[in-house]
BAMI-617364 format. One line per field, with one value per residue (C-alpha): residue number from 1; residue in three letters; chain; x, y, z. Coordinates in nm, 2 decimals, decimal comma. Last residue first. Layout:
REM residues N
k <- NUM:...
r <- ALA:...
c <- A:...
east <- X:...
north <- Y:...
up <- Z:...
REM end
This chain:
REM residues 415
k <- 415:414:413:412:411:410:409:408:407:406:405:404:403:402:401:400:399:398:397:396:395:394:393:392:391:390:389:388:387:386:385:384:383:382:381:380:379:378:377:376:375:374:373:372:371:370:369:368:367:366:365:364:363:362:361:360:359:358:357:356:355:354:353:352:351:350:349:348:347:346:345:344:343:342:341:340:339:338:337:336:335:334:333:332:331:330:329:328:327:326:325:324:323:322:321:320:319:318:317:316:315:314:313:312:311:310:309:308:307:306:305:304:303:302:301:300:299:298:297:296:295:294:293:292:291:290:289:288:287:286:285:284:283:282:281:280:279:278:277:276:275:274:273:272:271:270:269:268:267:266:265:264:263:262:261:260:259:258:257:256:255:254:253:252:251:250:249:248:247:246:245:244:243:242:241:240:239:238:237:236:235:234:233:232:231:230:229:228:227:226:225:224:223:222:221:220:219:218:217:216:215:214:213:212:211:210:209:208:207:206:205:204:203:202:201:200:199:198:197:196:195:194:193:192:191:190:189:188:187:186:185:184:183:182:181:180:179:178:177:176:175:174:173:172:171:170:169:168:167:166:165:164:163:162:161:160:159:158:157:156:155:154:153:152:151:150:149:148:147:146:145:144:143:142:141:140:139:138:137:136:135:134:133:132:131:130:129:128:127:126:125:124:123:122:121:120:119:118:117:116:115:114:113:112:111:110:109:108:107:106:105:104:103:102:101:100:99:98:97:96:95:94:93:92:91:90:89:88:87:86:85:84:83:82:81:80:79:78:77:76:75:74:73:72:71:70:69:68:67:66:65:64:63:62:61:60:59:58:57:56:55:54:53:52:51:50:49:48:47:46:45:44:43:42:41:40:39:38:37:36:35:34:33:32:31:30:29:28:27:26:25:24:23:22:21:20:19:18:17:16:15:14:13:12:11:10:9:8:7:6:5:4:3:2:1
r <- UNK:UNK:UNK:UNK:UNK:UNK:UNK:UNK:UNK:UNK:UNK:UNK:UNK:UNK:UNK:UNK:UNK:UNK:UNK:UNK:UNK:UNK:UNK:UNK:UNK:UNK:UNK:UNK:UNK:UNK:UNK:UNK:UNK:UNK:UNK:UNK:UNK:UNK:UNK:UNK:UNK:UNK:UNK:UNK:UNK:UNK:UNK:UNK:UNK:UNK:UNK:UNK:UNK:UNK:UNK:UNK:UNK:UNK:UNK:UNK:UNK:UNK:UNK:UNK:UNK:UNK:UNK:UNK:UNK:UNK:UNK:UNK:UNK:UNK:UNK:UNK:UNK:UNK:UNK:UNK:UNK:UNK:UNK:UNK:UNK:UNK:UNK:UNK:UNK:UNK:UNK:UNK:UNK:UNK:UNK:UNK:UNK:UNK:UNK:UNK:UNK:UNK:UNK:UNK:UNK:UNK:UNK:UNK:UNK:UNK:UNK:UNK:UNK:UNK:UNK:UNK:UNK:UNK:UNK:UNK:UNK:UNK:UNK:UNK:UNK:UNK:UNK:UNK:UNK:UNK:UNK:UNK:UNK:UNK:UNK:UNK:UNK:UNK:UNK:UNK:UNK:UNK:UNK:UNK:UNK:UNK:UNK:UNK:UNK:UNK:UNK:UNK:UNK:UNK:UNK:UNK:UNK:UNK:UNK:UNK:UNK:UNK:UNK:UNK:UNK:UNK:UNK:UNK:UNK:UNK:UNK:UNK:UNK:UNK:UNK:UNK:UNK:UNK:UNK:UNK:UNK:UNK:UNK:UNK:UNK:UNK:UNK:UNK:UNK:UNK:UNK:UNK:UNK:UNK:UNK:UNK:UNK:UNK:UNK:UNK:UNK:UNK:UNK:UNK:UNK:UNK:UNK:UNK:UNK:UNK:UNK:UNK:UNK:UNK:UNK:UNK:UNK:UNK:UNK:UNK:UNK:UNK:UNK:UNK:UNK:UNK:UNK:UNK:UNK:UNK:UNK:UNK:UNK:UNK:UNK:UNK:UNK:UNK:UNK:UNK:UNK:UNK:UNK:UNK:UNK:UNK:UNK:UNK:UNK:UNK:UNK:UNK:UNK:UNK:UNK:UNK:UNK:UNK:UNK:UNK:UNK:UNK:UNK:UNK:UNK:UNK:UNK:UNK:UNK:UNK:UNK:UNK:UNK:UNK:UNK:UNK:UNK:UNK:UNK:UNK:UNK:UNK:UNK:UNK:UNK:UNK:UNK:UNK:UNK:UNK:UNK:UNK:UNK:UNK:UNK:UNK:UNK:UNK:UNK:UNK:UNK:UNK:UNK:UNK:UNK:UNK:UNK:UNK:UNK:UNK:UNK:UNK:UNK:UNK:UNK:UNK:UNK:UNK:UNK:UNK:UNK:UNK:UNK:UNK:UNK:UNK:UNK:UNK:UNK:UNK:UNK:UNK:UNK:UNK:UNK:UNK:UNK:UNK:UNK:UNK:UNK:UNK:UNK:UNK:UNK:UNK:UNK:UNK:UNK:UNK:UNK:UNK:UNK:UNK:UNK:UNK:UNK:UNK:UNK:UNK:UNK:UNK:UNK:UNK:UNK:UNK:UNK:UNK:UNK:UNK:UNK:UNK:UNK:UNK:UNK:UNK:UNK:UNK:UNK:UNK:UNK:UNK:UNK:UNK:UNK:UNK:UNK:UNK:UNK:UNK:UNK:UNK:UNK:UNK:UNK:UNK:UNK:UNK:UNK:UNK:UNK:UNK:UNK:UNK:UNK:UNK:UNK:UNK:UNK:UNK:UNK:UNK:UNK:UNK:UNK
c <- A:A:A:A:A:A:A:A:A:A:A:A:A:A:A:A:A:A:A:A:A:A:A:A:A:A:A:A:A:A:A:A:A:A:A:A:A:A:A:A:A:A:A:A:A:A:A:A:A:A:A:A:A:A:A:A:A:A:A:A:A:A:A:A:A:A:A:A:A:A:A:A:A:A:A:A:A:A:A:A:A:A:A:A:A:A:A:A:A:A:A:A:A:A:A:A:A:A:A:A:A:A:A:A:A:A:A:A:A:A:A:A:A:A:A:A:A:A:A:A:A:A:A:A:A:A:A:A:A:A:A:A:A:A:A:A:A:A:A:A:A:A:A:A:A:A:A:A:A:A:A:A:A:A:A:A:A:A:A:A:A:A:A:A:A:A:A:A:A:A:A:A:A:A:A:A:A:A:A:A:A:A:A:A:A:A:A:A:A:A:A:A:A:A:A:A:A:A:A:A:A:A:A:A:A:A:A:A:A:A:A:A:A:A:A:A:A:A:A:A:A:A:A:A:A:A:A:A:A:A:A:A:A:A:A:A:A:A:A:A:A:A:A:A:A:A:A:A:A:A:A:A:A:A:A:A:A:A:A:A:A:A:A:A:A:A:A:A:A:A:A:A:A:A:A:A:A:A:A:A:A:A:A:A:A:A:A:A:A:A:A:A:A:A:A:A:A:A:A:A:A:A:A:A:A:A:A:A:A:A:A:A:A:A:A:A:A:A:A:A:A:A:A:A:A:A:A:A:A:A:A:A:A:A:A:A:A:A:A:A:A:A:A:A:A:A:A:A:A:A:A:A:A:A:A:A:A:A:A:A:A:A:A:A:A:A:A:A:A:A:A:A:A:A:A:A:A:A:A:A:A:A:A:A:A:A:A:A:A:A:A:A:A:A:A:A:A:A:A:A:A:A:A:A:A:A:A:A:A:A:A:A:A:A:A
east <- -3,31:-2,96:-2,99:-2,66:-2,47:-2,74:-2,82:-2,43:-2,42:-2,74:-2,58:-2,23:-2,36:-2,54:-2,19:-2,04:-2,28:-2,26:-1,92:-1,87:-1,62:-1,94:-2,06:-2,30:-2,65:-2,50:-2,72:-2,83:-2,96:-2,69:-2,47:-2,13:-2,04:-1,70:-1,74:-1,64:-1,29:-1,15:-1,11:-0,87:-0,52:-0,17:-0,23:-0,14:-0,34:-0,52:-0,19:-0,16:-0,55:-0,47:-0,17:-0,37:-0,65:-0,47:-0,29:-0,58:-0,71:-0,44:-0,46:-0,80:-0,74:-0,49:-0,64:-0,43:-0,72:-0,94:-1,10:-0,93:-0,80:-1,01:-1,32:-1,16:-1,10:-1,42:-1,64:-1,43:-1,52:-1,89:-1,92:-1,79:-1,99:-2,32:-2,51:-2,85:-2,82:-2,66:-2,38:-2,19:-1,89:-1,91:-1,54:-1,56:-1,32:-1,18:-1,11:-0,76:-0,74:-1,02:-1,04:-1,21:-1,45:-1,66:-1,63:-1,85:-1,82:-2,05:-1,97:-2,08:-2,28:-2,67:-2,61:-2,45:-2,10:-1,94:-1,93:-1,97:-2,36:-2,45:-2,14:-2,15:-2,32:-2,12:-2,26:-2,11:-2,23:-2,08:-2,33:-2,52:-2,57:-2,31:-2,38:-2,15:-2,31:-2,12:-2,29:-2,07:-2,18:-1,85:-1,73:-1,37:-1,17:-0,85:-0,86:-0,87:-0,58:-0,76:-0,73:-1,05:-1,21:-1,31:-1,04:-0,79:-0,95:-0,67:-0,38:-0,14:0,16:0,45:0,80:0,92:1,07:0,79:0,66:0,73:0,59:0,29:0,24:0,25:0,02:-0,24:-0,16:-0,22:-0,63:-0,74:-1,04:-1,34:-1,49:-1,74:-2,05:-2,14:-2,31:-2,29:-2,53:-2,58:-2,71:-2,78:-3,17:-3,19:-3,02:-2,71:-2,68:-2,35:-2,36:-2,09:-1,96:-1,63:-1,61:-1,36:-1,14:-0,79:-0,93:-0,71:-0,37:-0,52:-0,79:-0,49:-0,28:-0,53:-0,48:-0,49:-0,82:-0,93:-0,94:-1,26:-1,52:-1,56:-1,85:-1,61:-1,35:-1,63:-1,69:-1,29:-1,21:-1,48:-1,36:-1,04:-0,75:-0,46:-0,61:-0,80:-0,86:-1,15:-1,22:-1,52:-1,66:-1,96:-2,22:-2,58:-2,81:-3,15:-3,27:-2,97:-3,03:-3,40:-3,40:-3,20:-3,43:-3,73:-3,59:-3,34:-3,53:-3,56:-3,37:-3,43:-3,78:-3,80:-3,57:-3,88:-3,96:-3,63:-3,35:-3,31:-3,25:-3,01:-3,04:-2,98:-3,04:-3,03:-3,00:-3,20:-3,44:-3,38:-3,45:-3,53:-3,42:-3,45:-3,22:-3,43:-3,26:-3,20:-3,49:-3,40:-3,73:-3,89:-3,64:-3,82:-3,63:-3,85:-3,80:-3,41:-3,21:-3,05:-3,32:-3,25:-2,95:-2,80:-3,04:-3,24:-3,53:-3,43:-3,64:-3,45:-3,68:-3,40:-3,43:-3,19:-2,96:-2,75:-2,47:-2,27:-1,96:-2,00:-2,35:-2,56:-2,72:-3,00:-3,20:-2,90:-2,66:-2,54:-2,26:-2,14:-1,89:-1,78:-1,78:-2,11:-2,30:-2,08:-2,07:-2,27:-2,26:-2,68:-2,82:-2,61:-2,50:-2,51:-2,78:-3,06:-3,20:-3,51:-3,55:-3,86:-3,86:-4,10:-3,82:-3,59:-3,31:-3,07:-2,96:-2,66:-2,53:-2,24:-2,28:-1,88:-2,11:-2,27:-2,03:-2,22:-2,32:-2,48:-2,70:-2,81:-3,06:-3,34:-3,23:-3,11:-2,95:-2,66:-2,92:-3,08:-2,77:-2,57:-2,51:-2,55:-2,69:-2,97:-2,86:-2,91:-2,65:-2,44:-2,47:-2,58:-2,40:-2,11:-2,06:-2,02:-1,76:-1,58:-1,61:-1,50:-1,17:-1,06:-0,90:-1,13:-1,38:-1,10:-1,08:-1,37:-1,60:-1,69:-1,88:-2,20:-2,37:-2,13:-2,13:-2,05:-2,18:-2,26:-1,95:-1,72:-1,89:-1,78:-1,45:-1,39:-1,42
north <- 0,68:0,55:0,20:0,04:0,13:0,11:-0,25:-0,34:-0,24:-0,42:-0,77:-0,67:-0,64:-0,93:-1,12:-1,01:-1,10:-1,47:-1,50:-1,87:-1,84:-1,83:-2,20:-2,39:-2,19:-2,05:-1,78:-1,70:-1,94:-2,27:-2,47:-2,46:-2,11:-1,92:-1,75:-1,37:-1,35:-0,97:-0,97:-0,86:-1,03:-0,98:-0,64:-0,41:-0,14:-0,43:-0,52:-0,18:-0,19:-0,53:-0,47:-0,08:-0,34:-0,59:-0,32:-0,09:-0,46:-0,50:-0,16:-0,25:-0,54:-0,42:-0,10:0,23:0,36:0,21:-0,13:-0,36:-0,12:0,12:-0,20:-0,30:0,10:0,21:-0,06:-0,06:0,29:0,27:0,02:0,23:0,52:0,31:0,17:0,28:0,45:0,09:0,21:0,29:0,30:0,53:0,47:0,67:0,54:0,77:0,60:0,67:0,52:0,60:0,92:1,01:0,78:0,74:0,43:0,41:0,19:0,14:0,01:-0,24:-0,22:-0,26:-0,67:-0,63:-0,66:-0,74:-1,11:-1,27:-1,41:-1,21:-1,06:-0,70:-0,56:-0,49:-0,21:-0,15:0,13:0,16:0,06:-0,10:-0,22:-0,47:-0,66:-0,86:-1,09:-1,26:-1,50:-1,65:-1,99:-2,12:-2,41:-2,59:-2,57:-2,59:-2,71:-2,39:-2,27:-1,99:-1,62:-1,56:-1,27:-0,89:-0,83:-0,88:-1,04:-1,06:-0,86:-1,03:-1,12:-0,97:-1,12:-0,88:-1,03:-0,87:-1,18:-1,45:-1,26:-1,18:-1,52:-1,64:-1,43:-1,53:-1,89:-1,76:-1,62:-1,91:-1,75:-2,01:-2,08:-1,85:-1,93:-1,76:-1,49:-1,26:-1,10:-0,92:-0,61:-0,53:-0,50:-0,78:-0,98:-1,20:-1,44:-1,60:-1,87:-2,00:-2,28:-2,35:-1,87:-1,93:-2,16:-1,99:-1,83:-1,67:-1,73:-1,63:-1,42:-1,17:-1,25:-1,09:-1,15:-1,52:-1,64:-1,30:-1,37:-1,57:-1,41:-1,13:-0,87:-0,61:-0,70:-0,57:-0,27:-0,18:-0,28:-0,13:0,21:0,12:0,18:0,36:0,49:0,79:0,78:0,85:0,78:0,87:0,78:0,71:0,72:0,67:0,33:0,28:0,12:0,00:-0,39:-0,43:-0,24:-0,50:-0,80:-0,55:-0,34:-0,62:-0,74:-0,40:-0,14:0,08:-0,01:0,13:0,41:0,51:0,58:0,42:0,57:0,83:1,15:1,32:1,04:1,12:0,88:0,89:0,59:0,55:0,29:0,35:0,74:0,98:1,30:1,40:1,70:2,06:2,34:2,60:2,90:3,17:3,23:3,30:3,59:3,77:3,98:4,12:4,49:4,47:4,46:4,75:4,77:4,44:4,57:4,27:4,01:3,81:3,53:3,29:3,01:2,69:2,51:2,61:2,96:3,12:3,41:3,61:3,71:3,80:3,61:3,39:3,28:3,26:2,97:3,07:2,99:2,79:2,68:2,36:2,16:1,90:1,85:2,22:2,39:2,53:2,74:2,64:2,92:2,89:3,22:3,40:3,03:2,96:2,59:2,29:2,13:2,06:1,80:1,82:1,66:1,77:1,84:2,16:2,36:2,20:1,96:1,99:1,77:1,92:1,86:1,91:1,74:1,57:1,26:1,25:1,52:1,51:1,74:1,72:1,98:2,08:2,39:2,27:1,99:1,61:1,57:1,35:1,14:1,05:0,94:1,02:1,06:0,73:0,71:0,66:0,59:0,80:1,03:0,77:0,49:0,60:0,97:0,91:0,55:0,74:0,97:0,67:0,44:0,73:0,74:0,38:0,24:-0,02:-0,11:-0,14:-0,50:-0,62:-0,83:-1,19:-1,33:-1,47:-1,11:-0,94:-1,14:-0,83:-0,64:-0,34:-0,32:-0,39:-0,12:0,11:0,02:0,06:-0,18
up <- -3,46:-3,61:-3,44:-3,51:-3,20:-2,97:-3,10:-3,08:-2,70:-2,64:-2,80:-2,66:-2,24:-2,32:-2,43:-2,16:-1,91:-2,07:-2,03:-1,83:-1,49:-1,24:-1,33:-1,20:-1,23:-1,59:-1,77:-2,11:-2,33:-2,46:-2,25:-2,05:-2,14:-2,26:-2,57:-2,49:-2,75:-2,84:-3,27:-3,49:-3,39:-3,38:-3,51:-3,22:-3,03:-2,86:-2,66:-2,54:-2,42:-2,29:-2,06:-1,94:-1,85:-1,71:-1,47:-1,44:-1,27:-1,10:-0,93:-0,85:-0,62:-0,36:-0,34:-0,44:-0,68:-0,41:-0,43:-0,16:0,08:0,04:0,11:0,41:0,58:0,48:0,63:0,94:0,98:0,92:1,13:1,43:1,28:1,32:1,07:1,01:0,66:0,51:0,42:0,05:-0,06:-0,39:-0,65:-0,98:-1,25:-1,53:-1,86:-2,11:-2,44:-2,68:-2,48:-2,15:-2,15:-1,81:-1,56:-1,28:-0,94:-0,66:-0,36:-0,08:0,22:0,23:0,21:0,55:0,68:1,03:1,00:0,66:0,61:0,26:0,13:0,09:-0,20:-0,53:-0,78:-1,14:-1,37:-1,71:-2,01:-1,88:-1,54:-1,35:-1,04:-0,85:-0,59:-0,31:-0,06:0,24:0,43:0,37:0,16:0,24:-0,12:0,05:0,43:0,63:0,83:1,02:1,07:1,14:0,90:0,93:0,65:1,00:1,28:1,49:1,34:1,07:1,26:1,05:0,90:0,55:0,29:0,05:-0,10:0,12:0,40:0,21:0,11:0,47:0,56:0,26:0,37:0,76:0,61:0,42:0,34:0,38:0,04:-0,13:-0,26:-0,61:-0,79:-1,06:-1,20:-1,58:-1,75:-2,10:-2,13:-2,08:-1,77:-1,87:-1,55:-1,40:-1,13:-0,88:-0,67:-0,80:-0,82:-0,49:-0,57:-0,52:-0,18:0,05:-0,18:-0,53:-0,38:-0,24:-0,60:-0,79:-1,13:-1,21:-0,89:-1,04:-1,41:-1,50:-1,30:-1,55:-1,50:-1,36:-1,63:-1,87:-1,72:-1,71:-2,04:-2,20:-2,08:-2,28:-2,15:-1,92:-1,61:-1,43:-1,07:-0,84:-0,48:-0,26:0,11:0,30:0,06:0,17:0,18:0,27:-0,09:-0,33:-0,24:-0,19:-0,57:-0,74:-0,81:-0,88:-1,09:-1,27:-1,53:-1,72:-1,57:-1,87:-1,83:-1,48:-1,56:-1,86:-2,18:-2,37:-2,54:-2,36:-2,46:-2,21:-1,94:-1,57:-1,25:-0,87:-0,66:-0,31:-0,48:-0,88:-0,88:-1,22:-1,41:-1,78:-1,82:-1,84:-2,03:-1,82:-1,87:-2,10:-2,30:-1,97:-1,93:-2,22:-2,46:-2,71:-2,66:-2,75:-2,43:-2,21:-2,03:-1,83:-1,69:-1,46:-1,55:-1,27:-1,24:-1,51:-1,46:-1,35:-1,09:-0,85:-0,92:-1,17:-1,17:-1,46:-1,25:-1,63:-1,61:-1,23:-1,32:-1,04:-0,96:-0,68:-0,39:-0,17:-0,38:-0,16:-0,25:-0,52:-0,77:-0,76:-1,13:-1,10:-1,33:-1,62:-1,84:-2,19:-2,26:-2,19:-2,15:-1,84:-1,85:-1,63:-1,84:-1,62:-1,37:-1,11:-0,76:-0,59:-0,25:-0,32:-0,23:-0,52:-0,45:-0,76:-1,06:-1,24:-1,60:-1,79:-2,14:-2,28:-2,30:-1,96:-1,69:-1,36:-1,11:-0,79:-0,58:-0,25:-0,30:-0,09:0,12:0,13:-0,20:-0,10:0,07:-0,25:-0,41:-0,65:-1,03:-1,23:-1,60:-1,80:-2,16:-2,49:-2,49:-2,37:-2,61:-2,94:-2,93:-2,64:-2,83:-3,17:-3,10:-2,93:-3,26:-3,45:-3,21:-3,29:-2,99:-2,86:-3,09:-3,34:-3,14:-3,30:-3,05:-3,13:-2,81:-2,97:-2,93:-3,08:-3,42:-3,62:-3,87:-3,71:-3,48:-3,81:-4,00:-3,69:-3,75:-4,09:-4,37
REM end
């Protein structure tokens, strides 16, 4: 049986996930033709199109594409290829064209609604040629609050269905916001591995040693949701950081005798009795296939539910991932904030953050791991009690397993 006959007729969807999923490279030719060929997916932000002519690029299934401000104010997608060679119009992440894309082989020009409006030597071609036969191909484009979304073929009619049931749950959180700062790295695994550790609230009190020592039980109070199509919360009430056991810790740890600052992390540094509840609110959100967005927590000094970051893995090959890092700001804040904002969540979630570089850790761990043959299949079966969410527990799996049912369906569906 080979891999991708393992994916079809599998028990995703109760948990039982194939571990050839991981490393076989059929089943990653596949994914970028039923998954990401067909999915809406992440490129910016609203505010990082502000003007005519400012534009963002994306790579979706080994596709370059570019969305672009138009004059009308119109946002508008296309493949980011001239249709005389192929050549990337643009090989800048983002910037501002101003009127035209000019090729850089030929100068073949187009507007910003994509007609081909010069050729170098126009006589020179046969009778027929007719620029409006040479338009850039146009890219599905669409906006989720103050997100901006492409989808090559997708799947489904519309964002808002794609989104399913969480449109209207998620859009207060992702409207009046604009990035702040950017970090990418590429690391060893799986881009599974990544998205679903993101919507995993079993590991982190084991992997992380920072939320080990500040807050060992900090998912005792929390819930976990699979929403359809694919996409899953969640969301629990932390307890109070115990900020001088996290010192102490790092002292022990590193040999080295400091006085954390006053008001380090944006917390008190208090002894806390273990356990103790505080008024903090933390949601994880993670949209399929590979888009992860974490609001601030609700009630904690100095941050706001329109702070956070957004995260998005892409597959470079069966065993290597790229992660894109957005922090995000409420649009209001003030540079001060802004600052602060940067500074805590870099230090937490950047490619160098004290949380993520465990996490490429466990993943890189598991993707070696899953190479061998001590086992065939990846286990997602945690729950206490049947349907599809948990109001008591954030350490069950059912965001996994929804994440598996839709990813199975896109596999199997050959339309």
């Amino acid at each position: 049986m080979t891999a991708i006959d393992e994916i079809r007729e599998g028990d995703l969807a109760a948990g039982i996930v194939p571990r050839s999923a991981y490393y076989d490279p059929d089943v990653l030719e596949l994914e970028k033709k039923r998954i990401f060929e067909r999915s809406w997916h992440y490129v910016c932000t609203v505010h990082d199109l502000k003007k005519a002519g400012d534009y963002f690029t994306v790579t979706v299934a080994d596709q370059a594409v570019m969305v672009v401000r138009g004059n009308d104010g119109q946002l508008r997608a296309f493949y980011n290829a001239c249709t005389h060679r192929g050549a990337l119009l643009t090989e800048s992440k983002c910037g501002s064209t101003g009127q035209i894309f000019k090729c850089m082989y030929h100068a073949w020009a187009f507007d910003l609604t994509g007609d081909l409006v010069a050729v170098p030597y126009p006589e020179d071609y046969p009778a027929d040629f007719k620029r409006e036969n040479f338009r850039l191909t146009p890219v599905s484009v669409d906006t989720f609050g103050d997100l901006v979304f492409v989808a090559l073929r997708p799947k489904v009619e519309s964002l808002q269905e794609y989104m399913g049931e969480m449109w209207e749950w998620l859009l207060p959180y992702i409207t009046g916001i604009e990035p702040i700062g950017r970090n990418s790295w590429v690391y060893g695994g799986n881009w599974k591995l990544w998205h679903e550790n993101f919507r995993d609230n079993y590991h982190p009190e084991f992997t992380h040693r920072q939320i080990h020592d500040m807050t060992p039980h900090y998912a005792d109070r929390g819930g976990n949701w699979a929403k359809q199509p694919g996409h899953s919360i969640l969301m629990w009430r932390a307890e109070k950081p115990n900020m001088k056991r996290y010192e102490r810790s790092l002292q022990r740890l590193s040999g080295i005798k400091f006085d954390m600052p006053e008001g380090a992390l944006g917390l008190q540094e208090t002894d806390v009795v273990q356990g103790e509840v505080a008024e903090l609110d933390q949601t994880v959100i993670a949209l399929y296939p590979n888009l992860d967005i974490q609001p601030g927590p609700a009630g904690a000094e100095g941050w706001a539910e329109k702070q956070g970051f957004i995260q998005v893995v892409t597959p470079l090959t069966p065993s290597t991932a790229r992660v894109d890092l957005i922090v995000y700001s409420d649009v209001n804040d003030t540079p001060e904030e802004r600052e602060l904002l940067l500074e805590t969540l870099a230090d937490m979630q950047g490619s160098w953050g004290k949380l993520s570089v465990d996490d490429a850790e466990a993943a890189y761990r598991c993707h070696n791991g899953i190479l061998g043959q001590g086992h065939r299949t990846n286990l997602f079966t945690r729950t206490d009690g049947p349907g599809t969410s948990s109001d008591t527990s954030g350490r069950t799996e059912y965001s996994q397993r929804e994440f598996y049912r839709v990813y199975q369906q896109y596999m199997a569906d050959e339309s």
